[in-house]
N, C-alpha and C positions, 0 to 999 in steps of 0.2 A: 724292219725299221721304217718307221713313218720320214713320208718325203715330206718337209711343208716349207722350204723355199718355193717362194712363188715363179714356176716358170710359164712362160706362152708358148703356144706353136709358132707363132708370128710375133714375138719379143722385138725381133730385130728390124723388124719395119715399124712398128709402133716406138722405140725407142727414138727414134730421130723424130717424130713432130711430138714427141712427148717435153714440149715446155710449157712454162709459167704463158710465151709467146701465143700459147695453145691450148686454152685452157679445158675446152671439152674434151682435147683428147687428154689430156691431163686427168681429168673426170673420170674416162672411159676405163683408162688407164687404171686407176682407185680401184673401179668400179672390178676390175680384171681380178685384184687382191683380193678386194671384197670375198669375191664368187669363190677363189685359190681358200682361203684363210678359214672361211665360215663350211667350207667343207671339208678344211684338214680337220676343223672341229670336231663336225661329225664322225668322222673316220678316226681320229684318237678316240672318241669317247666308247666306238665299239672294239678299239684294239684295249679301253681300261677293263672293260670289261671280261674280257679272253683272260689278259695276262696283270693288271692291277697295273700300281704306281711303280716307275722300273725309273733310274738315271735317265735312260734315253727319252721316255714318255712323258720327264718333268719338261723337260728340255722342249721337246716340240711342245708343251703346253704353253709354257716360260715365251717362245716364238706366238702363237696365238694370242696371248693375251698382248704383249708386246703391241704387237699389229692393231687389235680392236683395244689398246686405250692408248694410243697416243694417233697412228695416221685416220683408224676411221673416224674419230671425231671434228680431226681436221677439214674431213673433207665432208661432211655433215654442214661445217662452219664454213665454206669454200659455195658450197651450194645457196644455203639459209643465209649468207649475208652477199653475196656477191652474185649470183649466176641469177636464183630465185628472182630479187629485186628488180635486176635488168630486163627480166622477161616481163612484169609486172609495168613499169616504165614503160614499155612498146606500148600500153592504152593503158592508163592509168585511171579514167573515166567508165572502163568496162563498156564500149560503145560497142565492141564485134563480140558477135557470141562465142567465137574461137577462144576469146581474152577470158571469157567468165569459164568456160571449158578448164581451159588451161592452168587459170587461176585456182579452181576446185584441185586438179590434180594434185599440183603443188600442193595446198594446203593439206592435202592427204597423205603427199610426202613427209611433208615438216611433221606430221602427226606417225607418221610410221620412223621416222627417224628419234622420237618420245620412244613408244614404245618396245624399236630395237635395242634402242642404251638399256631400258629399263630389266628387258631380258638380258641383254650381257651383262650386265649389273651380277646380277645370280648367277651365271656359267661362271661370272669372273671370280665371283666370288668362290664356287665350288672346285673352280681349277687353284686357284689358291691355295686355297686348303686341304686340296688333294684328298677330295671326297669321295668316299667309297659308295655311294649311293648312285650308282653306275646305271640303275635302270630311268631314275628322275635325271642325268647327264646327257642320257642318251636322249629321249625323251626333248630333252627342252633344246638339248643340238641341233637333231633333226628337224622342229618348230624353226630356231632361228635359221640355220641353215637356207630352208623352205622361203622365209621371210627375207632375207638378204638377196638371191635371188630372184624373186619376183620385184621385189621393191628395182632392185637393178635393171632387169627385162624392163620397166614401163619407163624409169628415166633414159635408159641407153633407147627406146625405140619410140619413144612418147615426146618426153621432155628435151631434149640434145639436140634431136632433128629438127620442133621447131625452133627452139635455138640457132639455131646455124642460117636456120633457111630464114631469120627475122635480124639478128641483130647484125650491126654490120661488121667486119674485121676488126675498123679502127676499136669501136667498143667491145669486143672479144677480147684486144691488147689489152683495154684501160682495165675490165675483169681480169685476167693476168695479171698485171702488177699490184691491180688492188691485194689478189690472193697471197703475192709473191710478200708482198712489202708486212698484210698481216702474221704472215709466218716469220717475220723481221727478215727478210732478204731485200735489202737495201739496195745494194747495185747493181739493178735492173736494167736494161737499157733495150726496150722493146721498140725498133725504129721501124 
């Protein structure tokens, strides 16, 4: 039986600064799922192919998909309108070469965040319909997989740290509530 509840070795320390208060670890946190989800992928799609479409294998499919179309694109939208922006703010002039650096990254991200949807699109579609075409599943799992991870390794060691180490707490909060309030969580109260 395939496990794909997301768990940590370190759940229980990341759960306590995991708020809206805290939004990179918030991120990181995502970013944890991400990594958990996009390789129960991979690993379903070579148990489809051992044993086919079973009750229990719809099931963890049903859990995958779940995850990549409703939280990852939240947190796509959490990045691209609110984290993104704020780092761009820090020199909006592009006067330090750090800024036109950083600036490139991101837009590399926003561009890998195009065409990760555009691959889950087709997984999503092929777990859907509980496609027997098990070598092109595996195949494009393994691809996104590969792709979810790296893209994660450069924001969690690239993009976060200078985050943290540039913007100040107060505006860390105001990204938090901004995130909280578009996800309609209203009574927020980040003091």
């Amino acid at each position: 039986m395939l496990q794909i509840s997301p768990h940590s070795k370190d759940s229980s320390e990341h759960k306590e600064s995991v708020t809206f208060e805290n939004p990179l670890e918030l991120l990181l946190s995502c970013h944890e799922k991400i990594l958990h989800f996009s390789s129960a992928l991979s690993e379903l799609s070579a148990t489809l192919k051992k044993e086919g479409w079973s009750d229990n294998i719809t099931a963890s499919a049903d859990q995958i998909r779940r995850y990549f179309n409703v939280a990852s694109p939240e947190h796509h939208l959490d990045e691209e309108h609110h984290l993104f922006p704020a780092i761009i703010a820090l020199d909006p002039e592009l006067k330090k070469t750090e800024s036109i650096e950083i600036i490139q990254l991101l837009n590399s991200m926003i561009k890998e965040h195009v065409e990760s949807d555009a691959l889950w699109e087709t997984l999503d579609s092929m777990l859907e319909e509980k496609s027997q075409d098990y070598d092109t599943l595996i195949k494009l799992s393994k691809r996104f997989k590969a792709s979810m991870h790296e893209h994660a390794r450069i924001e969690n060691e690239q993009i976060f740290p200078y985050a943290r180490a540039r913007i100040s707490p107060d505006a860390l909060k105001q990204i938090g509530l901004a995130i909280a309030q578009r996800r309609g969580i209203k009574q927020l109260n980040l003091s």
